[in-house]
C-alpha positions in Angstrom: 89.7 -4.1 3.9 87.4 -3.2 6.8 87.9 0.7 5.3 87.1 -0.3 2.1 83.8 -2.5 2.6 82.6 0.8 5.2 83.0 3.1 2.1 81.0 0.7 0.0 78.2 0.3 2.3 78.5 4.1 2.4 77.9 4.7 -0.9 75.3 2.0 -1.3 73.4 3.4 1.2 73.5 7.0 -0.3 72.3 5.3 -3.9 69.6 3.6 -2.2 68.5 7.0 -0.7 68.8 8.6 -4.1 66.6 6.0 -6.0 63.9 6.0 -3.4 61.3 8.1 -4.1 59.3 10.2 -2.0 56.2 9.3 -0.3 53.4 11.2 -2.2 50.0 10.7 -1.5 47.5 10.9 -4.5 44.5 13.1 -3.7 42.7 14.0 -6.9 40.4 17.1 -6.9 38.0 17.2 -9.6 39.5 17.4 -12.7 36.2 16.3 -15.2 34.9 17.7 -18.6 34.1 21.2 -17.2 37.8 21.3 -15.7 39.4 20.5 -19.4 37.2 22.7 -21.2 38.2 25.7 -19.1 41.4 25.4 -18.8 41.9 24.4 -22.7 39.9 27.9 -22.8 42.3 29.4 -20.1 45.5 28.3 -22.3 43.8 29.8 -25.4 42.8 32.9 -24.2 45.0 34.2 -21.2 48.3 32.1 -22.9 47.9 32.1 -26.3 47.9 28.4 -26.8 46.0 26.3 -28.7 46.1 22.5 -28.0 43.5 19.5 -27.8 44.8 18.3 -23.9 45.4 20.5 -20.8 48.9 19.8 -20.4 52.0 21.6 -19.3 56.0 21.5 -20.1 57.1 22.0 -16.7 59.8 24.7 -16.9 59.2 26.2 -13.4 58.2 25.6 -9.5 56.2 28.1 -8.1 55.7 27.8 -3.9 52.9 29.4 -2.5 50.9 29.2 1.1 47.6 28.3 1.0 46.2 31.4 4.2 44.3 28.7 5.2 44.9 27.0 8.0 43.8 23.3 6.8 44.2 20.9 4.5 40.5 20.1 4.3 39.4 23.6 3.6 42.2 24.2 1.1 41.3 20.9 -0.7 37.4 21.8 -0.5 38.3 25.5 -2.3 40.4 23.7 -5.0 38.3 20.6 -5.7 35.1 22.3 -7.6 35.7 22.8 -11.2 34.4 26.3 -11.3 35.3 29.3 -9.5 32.2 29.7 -7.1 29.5 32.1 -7.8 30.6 35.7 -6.9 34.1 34.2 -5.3 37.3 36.0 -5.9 35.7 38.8 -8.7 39.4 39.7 -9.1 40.2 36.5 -11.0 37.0 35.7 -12.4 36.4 38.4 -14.3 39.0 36.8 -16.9 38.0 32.9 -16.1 35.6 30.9 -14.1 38.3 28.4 -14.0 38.3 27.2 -10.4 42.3 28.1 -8.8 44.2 24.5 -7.7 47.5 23.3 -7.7 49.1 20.4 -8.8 50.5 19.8 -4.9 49.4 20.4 -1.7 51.8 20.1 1.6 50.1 19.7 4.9 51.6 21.0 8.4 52.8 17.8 9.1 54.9 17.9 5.8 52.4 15.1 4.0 52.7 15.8 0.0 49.1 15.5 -1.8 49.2 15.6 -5.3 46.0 16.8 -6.5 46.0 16.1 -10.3 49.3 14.8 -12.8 51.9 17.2 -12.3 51.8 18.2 -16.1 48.1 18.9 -15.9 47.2 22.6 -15.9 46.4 24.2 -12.9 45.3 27.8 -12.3 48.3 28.9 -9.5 50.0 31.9 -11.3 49.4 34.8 -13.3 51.2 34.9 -16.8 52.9 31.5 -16.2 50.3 28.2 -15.6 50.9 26.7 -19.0 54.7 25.9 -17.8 54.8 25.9 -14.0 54.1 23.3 -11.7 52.6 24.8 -8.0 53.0 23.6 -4.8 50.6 25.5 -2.2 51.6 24.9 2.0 49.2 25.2 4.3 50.0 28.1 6.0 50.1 31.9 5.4 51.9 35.1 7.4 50.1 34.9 10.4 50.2 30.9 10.8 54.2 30.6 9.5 55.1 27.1 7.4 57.0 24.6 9.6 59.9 23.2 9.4 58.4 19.7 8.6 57.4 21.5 5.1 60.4 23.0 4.0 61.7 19.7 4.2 59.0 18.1 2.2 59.1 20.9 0.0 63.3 20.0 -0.9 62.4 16.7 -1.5 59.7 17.4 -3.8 61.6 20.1 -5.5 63.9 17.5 -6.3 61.9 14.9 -7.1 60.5 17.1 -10.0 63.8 18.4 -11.0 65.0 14.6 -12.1 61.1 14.0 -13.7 61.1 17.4 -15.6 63.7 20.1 -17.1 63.1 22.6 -14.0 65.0 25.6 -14.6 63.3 27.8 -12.5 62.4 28.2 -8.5 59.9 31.0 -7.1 58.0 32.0 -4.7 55.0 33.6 -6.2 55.2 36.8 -4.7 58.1 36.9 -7.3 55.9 36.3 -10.6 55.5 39.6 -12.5 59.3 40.1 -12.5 58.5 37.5 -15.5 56.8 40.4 -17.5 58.3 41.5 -20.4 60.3 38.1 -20.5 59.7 35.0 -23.1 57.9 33.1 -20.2 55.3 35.8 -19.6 52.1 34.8 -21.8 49.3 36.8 -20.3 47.4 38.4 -22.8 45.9 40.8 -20.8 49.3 43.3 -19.4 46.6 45.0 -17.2 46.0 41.6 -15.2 48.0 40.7 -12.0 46.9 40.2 -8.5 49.2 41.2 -5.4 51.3 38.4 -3.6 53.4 37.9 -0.5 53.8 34.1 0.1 55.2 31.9 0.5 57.1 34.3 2.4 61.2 35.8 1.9 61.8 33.9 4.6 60.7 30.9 3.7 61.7 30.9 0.0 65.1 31.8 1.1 65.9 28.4 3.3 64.4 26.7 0.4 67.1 28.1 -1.8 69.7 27.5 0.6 68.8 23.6 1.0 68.4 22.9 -3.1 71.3 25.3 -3.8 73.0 22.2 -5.8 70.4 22.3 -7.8 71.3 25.2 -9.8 67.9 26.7 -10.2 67.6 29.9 -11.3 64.8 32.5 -9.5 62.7 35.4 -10.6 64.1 36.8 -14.4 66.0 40.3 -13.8 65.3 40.3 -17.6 
């Protein structure tokens, strides 16, 4: 009996843990007319897609690190609208759409979310209208803790049980998507170079949400 009531405390327990969900801390950068029209121009004319609302399909989580070493200066780069005058000439020479993220991690693993996690966000090359981005504060020479890969599992799989994830990347992995169905940048010239969140990094991650079946960067 004694066995029996231990197993179902057990699994009690382990249901309870499953329907909690994580602590998320809303943090909204500026997301006001200027935002909407850009990125409704950004979905028409770097994706193809027409549509009267900014939204996504989440189909994919992209990590990334932020080379930043603070939340507050990461936040303050994301929160304007508009790409700043003569900031980042590689990227705004297609769009003046300001980059973002729809999540931001801290060093102490605190999740921000900076807009609703099906609201367009400038993150990735080829791939915005369907992936959902998670920057870290961090970047090669200031390495992501420990205390982030954590909180980047349990958001990985919070978002896997709210949206049909299939895929996992790290965006130094993005343009193996070109020449695949999920590549819809109209430009084929237009890519930047990437190295985070790290190999490192995105290979723990993999390890820890293995269960999760996700799959990674196409092989096409």
């Amino acid at each position: 009996m004694q066995k029996t009531i231990l197993l179902l405390m057990l699994n009690f327990i382990s249901v309870l843990g499953i329907s909690q969900e994580i602590k998320i801390i809303d943090k909204p950068i500026t997301y006001d007319s200027t935002r909407i029209k850009l990125s409704l121009e950004y979905l028409k004319e770097r994706h193809g897609i027409i549509q009267k609302t900014p939204t996504i399909q989440p189909k994919m989580i992209v990590l990334h690190w932020t080379a930043a070493k603070t939340f507050s200066s990461t936040f303050n780069a994301f929160n304007p609208a508009k790409l700043p005058n003569g900031d980042r000439k590689d990227i705004a020479k297609v769009s003046s759409l300001n980059t973002s993220s729809q999540y931001l991690i801290d060093r102490d693993g605190t999740i921000y979310r900076l807009m609703p996690d099906n609201y367009l966000a400038r993150h990735v090359i080829g791939l915005n209208y369907c992936a959902i981005g998670v920057e870290n504060v961090g970047s090669a020479d200031f390495p992501l803790t420990d205390a982030q890969l954590k909180a980047n599992e349990d958001l990985i799989r919070y978002l896997t049980k709210k949206y049909k994830i299939e895929y996992l990347i790290g965006h130094y992995e993005y343009t193996k998507f070109k020449g695949t169905s999920l590549w819809k940048e109209t430009n084929p010239n237009y890519q930047t170079g990437k190295n985070d969140p790290g190999v490192d990094f995105m290979q723990k991650i993999r390890t820890n949400v293995k269960d999760l079946s996700l799959k990674g960067a196409s092989s096409k």
